[in-house]
PDB file as gemmi writes it, atoms N, CA and C in Angstrom:
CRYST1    1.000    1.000    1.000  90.00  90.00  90.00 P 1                      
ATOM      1  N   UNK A   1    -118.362  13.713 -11.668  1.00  0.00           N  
ATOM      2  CA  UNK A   1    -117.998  13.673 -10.275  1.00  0.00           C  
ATOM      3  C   UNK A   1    -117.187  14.920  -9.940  1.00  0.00           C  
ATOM      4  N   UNK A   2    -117.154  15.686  -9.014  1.00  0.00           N  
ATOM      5  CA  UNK A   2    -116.480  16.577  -8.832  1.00  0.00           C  
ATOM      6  C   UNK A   2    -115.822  16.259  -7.298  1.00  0.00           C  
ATOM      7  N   UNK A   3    -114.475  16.476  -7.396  1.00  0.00           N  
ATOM      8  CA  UNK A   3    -113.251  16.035  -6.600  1.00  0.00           C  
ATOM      9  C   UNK A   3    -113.123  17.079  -5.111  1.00  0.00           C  
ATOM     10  N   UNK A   4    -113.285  16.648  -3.648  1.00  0.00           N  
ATOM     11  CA  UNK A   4    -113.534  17.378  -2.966  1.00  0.00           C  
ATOM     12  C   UNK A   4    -112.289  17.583  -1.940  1.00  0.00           C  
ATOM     13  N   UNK A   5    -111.608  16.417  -2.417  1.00  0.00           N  
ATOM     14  CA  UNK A   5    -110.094  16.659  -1.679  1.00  0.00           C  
ATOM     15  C   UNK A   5    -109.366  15.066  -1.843  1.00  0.00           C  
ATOM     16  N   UNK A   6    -108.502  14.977  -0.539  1.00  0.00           N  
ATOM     17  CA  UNK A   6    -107.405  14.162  -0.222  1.00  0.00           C  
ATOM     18  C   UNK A   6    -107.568  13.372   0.955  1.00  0.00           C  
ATOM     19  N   UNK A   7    -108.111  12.158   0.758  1.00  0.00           N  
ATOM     20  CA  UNK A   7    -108.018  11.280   2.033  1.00  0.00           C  
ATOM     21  C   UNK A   7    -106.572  10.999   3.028  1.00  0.00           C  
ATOM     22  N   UNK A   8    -106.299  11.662   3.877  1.00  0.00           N  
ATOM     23  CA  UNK A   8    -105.104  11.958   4.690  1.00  0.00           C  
ATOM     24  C   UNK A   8    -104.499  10.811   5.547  1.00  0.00           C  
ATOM     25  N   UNK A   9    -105.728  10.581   6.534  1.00  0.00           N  
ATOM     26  CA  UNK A   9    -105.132   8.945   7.801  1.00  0.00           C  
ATOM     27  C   UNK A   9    -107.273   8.329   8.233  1.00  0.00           C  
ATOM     28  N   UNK A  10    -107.028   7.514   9.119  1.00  0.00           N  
ATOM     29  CA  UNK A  10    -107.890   7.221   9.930  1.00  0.00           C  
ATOM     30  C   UNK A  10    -107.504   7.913  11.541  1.00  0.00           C  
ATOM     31  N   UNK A  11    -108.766   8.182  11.982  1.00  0.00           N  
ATOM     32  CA  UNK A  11    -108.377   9.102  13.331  1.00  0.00           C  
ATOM     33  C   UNK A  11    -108.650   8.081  14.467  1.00  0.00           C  
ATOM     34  N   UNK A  12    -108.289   8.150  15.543  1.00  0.00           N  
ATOM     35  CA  UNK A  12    -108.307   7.094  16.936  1.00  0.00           C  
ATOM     36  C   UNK A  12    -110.102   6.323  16.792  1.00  0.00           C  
ATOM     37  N   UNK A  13    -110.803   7.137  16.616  1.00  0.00           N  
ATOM     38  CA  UNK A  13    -112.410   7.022  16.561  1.00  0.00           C  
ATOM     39  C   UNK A  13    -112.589   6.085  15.481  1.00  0.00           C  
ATOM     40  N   UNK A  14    -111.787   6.368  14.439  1.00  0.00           N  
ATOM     41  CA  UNK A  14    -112.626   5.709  13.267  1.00  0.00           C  
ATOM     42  C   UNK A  14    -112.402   6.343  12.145  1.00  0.00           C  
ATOM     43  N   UNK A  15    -112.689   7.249  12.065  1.00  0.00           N  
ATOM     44  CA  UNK A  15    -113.135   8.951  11.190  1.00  0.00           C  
ATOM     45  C   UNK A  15    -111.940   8.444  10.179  1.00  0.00           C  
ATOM     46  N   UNK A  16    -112.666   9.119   8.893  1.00  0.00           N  
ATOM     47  CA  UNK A  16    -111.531   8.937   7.995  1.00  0.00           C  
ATOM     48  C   UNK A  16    -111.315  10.347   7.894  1.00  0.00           C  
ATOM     49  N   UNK A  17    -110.042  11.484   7.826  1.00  0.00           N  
ATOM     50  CA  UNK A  17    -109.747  12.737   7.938  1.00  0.00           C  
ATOM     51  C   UNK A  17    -109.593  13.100   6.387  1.00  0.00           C  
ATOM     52  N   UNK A  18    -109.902  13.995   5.725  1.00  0.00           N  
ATOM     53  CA  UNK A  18    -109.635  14.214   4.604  1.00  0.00           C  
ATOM     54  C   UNK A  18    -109.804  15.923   4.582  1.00  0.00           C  
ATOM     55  N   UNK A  19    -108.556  16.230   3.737  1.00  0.00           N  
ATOM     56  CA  UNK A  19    -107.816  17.319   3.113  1.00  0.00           C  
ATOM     57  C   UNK A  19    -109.183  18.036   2.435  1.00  0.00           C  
ATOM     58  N   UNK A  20    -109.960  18.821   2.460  1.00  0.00           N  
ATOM     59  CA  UNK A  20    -110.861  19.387   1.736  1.00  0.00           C  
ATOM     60  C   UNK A  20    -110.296  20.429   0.843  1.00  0.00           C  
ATOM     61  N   UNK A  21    -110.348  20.311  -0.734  1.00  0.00           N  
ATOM     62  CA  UNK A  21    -110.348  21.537  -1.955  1.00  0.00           C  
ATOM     63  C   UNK A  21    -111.237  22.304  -1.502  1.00  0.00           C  
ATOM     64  N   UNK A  22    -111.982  21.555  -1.802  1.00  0.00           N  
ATOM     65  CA  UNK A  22    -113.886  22.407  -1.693  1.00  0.00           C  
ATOM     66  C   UNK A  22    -114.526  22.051  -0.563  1.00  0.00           C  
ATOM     67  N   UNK A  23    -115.579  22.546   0.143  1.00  0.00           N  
ATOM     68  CA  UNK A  23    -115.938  22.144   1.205  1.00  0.00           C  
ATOM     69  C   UNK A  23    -117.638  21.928   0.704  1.00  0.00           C  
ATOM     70  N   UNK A  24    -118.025  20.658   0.405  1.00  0.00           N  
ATOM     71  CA  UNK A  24    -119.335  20.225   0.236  1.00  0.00           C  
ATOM     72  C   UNK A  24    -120.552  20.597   1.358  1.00  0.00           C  
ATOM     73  N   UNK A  25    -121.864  20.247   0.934  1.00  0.00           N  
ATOM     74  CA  UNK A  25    -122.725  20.417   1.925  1.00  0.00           C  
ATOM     75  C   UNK A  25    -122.356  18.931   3.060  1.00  0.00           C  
ATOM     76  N   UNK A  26    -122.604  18.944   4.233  1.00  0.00           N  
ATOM     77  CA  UNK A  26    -122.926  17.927   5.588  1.00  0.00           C  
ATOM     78  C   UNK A  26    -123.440  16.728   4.719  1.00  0.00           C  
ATOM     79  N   UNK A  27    -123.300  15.748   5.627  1.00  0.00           N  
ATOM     80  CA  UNK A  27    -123.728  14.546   5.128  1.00  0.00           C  
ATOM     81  C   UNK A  27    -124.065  14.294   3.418  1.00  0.00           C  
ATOM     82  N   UNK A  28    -123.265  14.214   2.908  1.00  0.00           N  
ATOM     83  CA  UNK A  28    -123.568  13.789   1.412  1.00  0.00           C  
ATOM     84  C   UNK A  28    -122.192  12.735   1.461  1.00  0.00           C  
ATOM     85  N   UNK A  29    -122.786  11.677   0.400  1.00  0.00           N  
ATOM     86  CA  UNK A  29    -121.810  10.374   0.566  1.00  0.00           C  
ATOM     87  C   UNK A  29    -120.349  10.872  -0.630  1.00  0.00           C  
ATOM     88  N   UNK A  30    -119.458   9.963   0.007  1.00  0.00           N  
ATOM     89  CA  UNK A  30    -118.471  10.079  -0.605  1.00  0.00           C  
ATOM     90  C   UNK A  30    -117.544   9.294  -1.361  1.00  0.00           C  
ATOM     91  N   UNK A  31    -116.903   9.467  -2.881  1.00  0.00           N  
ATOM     92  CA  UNK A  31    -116.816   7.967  -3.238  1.00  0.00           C  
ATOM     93  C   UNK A  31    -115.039   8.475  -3.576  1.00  0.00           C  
ATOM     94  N   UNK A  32    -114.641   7.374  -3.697  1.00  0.00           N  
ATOM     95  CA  UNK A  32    -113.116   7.185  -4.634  1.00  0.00           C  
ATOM     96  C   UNK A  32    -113.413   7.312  -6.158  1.00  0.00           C  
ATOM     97  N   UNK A  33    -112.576   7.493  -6.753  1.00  0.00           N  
ATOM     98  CA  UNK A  33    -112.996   7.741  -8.310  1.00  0.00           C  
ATOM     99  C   UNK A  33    -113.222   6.627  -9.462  1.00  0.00           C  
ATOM    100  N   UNK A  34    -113.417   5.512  -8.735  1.00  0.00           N  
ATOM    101  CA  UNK A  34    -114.101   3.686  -9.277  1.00  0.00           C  
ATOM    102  C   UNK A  34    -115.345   3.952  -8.576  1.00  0.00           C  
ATOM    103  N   UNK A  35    -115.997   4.847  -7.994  1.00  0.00           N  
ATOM    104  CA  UNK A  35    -117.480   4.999  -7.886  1.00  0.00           C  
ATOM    105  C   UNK A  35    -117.567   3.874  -6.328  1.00  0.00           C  
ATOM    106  N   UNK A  36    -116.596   3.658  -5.451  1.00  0.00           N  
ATOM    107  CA  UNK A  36    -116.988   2.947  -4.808  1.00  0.00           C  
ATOM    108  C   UNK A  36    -116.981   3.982  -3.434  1.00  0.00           C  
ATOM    109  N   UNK A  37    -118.309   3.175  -2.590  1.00  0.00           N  
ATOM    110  CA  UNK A  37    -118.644   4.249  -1.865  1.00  0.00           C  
ATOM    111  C   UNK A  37    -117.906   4.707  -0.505  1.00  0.00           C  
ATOM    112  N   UNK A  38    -117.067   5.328   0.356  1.00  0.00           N  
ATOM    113  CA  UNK A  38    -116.647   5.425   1.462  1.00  0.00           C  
ATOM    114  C   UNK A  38    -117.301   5.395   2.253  1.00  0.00           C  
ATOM    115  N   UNK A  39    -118.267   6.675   2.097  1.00  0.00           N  
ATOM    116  CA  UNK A  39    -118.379   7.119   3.604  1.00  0.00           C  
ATOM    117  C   UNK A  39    -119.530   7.892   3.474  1.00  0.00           C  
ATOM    118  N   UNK A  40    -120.002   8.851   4.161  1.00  0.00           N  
ATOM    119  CA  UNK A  40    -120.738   9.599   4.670  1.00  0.00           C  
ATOM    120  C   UNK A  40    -120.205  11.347   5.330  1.00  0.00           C  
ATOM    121  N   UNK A  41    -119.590  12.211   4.851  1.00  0.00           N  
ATOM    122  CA  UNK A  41    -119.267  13.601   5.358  1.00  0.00           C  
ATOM    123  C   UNK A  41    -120.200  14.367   6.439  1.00  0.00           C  
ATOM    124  N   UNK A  42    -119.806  14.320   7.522  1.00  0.00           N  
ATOM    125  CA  UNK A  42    -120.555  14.158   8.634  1.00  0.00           C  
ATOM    126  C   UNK A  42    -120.067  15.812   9.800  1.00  0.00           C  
ATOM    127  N   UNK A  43    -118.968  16.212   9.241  1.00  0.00           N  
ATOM    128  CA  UNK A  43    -118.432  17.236   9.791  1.00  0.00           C  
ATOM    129  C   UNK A  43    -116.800  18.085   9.183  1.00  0.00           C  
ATOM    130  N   UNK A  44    -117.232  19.282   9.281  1.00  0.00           N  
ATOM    131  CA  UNK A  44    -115.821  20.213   8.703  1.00  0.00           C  
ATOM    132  C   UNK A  44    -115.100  20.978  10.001  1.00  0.00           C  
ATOM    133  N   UNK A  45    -113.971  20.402  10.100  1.00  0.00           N  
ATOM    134  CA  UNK A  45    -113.243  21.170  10.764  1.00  0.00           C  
ATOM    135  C   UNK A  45    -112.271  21.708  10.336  1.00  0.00           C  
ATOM    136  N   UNK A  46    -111.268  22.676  11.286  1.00  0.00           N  
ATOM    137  CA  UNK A  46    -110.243  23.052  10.665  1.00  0.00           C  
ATOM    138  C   UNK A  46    -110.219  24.763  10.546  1.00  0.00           C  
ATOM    139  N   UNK A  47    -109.425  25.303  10.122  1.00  0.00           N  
ATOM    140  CA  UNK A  47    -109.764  27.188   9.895  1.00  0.00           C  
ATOM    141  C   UNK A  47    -110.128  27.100   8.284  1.00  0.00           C  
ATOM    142  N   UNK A  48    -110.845  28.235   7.759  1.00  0.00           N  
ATOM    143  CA  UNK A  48    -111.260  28.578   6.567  1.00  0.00           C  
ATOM    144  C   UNK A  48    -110.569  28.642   5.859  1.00  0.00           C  
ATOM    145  N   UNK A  49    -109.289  28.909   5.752  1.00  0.00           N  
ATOM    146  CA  UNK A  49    -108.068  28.314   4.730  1.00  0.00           C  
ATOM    147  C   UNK A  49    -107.602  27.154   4.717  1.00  0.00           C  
ATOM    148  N   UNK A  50    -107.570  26.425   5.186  1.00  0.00           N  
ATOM    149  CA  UNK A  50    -107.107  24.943   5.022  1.00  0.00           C  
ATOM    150  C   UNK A  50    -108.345  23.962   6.120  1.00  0.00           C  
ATOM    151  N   UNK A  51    -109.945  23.810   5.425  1.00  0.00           N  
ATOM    152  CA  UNK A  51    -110.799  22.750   6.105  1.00  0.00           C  
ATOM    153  C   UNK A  51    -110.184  21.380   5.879  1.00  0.00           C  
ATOM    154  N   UNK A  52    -111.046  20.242   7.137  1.00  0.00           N  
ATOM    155  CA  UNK A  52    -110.737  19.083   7.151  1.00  0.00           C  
ATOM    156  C   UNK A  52    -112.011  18.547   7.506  1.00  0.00           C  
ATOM    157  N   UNK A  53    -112.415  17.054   6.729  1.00  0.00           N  
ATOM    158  CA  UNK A  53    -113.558  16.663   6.952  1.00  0.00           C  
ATOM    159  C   UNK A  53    -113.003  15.584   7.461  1.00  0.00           C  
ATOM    160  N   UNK A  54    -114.527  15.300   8.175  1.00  0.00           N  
ATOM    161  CA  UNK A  54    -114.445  13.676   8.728  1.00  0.00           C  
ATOM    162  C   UNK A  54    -115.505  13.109   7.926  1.00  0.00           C  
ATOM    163  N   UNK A  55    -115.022  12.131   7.706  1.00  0.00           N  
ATOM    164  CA  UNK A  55    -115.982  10.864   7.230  1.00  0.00           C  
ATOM    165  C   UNK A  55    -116.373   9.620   7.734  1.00  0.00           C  
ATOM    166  N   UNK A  56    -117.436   9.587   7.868  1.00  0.00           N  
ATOM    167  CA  UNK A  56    -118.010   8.379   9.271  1.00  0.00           C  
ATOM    168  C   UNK A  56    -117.774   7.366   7.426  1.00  0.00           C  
ATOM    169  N   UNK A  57    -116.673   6.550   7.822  1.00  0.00           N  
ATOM    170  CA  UNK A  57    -116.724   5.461   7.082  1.00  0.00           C  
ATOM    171  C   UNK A  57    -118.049   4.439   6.696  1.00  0.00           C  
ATOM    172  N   UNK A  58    -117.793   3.505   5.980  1.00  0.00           N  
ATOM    173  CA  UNK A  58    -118.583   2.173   5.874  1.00  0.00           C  
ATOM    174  C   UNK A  58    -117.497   0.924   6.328  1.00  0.00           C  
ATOM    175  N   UNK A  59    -116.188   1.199   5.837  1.00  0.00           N  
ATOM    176  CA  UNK A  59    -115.930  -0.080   6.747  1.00  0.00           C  
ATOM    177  C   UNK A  59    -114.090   0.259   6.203  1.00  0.00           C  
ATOM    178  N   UNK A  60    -113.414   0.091   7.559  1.00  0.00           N  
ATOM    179  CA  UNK A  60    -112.054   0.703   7.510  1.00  0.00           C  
ATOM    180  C   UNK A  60    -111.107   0.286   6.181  1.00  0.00           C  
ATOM    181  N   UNK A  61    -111.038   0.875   5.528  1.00  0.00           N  
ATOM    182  CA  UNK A  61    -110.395   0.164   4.292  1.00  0.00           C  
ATOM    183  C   UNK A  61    -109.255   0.855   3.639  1.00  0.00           C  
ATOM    184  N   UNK A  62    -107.801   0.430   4.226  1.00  0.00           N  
ATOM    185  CA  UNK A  62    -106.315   1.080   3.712  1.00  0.00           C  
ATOM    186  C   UNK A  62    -106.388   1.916   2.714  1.00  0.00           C  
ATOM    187  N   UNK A  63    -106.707   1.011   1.711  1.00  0.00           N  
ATOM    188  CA  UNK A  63    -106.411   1.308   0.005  1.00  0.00           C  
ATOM    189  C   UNK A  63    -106.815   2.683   0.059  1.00  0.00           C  
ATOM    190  N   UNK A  64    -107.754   3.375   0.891  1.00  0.00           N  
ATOM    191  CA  UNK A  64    -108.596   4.571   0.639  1.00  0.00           C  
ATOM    192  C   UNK A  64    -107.903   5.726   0.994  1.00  0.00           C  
ATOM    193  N   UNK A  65    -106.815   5.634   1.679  1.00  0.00           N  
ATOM    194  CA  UNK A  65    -105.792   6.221   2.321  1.00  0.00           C  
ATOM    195  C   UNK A  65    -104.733   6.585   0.910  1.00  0.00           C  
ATOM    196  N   UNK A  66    -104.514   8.630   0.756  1.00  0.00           N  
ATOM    197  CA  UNK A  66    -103.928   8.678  -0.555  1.00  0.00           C  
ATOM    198  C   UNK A  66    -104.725   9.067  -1.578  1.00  0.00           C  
ATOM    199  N   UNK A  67    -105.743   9.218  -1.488  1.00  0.00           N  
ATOM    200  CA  UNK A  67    -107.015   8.747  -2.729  1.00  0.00           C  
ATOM    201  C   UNK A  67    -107.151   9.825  -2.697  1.00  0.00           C  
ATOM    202  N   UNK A  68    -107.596  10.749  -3.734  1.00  0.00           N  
ATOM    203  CA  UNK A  68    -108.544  11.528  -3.823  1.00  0.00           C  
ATOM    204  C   UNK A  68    -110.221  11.296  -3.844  1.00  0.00           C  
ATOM    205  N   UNK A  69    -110.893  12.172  -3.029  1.00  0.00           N  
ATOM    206  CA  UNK A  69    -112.182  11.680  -2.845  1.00  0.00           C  
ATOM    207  C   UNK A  69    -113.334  12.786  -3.611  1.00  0.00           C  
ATOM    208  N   UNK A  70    -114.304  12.402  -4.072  1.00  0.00           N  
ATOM    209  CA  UNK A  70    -115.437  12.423  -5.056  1.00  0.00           C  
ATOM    210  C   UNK A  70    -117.041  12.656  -4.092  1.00  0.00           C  
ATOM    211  N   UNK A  71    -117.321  13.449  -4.693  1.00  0.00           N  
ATOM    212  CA  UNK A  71    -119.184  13.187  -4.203  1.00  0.00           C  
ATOM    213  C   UNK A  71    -119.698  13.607  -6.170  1.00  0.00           C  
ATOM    214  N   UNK A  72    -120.979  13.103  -5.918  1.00  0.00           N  
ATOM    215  CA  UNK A  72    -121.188  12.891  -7.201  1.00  0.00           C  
ATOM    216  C   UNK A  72    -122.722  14.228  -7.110  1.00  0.00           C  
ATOM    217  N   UNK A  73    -122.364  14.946  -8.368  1.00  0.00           N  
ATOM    218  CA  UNK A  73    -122.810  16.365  -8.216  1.00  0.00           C  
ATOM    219  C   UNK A  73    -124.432  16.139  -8.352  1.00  0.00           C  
ATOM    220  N   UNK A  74    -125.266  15.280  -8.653  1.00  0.00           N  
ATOM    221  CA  UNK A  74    -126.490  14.455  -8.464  1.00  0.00           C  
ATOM    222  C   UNK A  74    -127.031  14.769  -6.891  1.00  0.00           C  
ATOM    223  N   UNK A  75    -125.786  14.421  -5.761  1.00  0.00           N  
ATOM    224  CA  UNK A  75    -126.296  14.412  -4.328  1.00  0.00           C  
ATOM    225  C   UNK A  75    -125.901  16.090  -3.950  1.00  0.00           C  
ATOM    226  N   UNK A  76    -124.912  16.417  -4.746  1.00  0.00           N  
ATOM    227  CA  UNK A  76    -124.751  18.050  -4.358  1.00  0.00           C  
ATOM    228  C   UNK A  76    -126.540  19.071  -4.542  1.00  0.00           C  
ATOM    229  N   UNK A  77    -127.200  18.348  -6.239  1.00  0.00           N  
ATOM    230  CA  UNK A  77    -128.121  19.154  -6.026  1.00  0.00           C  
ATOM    231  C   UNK A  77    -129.461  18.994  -5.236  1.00  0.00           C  
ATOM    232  N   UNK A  78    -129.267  17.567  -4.990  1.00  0.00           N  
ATOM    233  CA  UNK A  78    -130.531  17.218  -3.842  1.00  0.00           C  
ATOM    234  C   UNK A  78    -130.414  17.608  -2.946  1.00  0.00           C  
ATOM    235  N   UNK A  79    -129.202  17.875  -2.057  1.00  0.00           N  
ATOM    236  CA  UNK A  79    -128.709  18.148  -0.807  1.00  0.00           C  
ATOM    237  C   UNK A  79    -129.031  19.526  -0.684  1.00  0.00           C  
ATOM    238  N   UNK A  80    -128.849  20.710  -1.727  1.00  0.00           N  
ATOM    239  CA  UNK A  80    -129.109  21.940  -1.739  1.00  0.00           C  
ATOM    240  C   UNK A  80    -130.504  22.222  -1.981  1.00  0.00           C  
ATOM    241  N   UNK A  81    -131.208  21.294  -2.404  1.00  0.00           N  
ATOM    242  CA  UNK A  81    -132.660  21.756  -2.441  1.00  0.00           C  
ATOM    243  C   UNK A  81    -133.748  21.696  -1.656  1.00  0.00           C  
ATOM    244  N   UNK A  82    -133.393  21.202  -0.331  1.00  0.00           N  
ATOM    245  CA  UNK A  82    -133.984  20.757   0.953  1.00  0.00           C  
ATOM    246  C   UNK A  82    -133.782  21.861   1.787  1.00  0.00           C  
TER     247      UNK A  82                                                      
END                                                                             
């Protein structure tokens, strides 16, 4: 699994905001590091030194808040080969 940042808050919408290390390809799913699934990476905002993603959740869930978050490098190379 390779680690793509820091789950930060939930935003007024929904959006879960997260701290990006690395900035992944669009839509590739996103997990906590028990393999369980969040979300969906749906958009990067932010300036090129410090990005922020949103994640169109699966279903609002505290615990996820704090976490470091995961995409699993399997969907990194499908995602790049399209």
């Amino acid at each position: 699994m390779k680690r793509i940042g820091l789950a930060l808050h939930y935003s007024r919408l929904g959006n879960l905001v997260v701290k990006l290390s690395e900035v992944p390809p669009l839509y590739v799913n996103v997990y906590t590091y028990t393999m369980k699934k969040v979300g969906v990476l749906y958009d990067v905002i932010g300036n090129v030194k410090n990005p922020y993603g949103l994640v169109k959740p699966l279903t609002r869930d505290e615990t996820v808040v704090g976490q470091p978050l995961y995409v699993k490098p399997h969907d990194l190379d499908r995602r790049r080969r399209k």
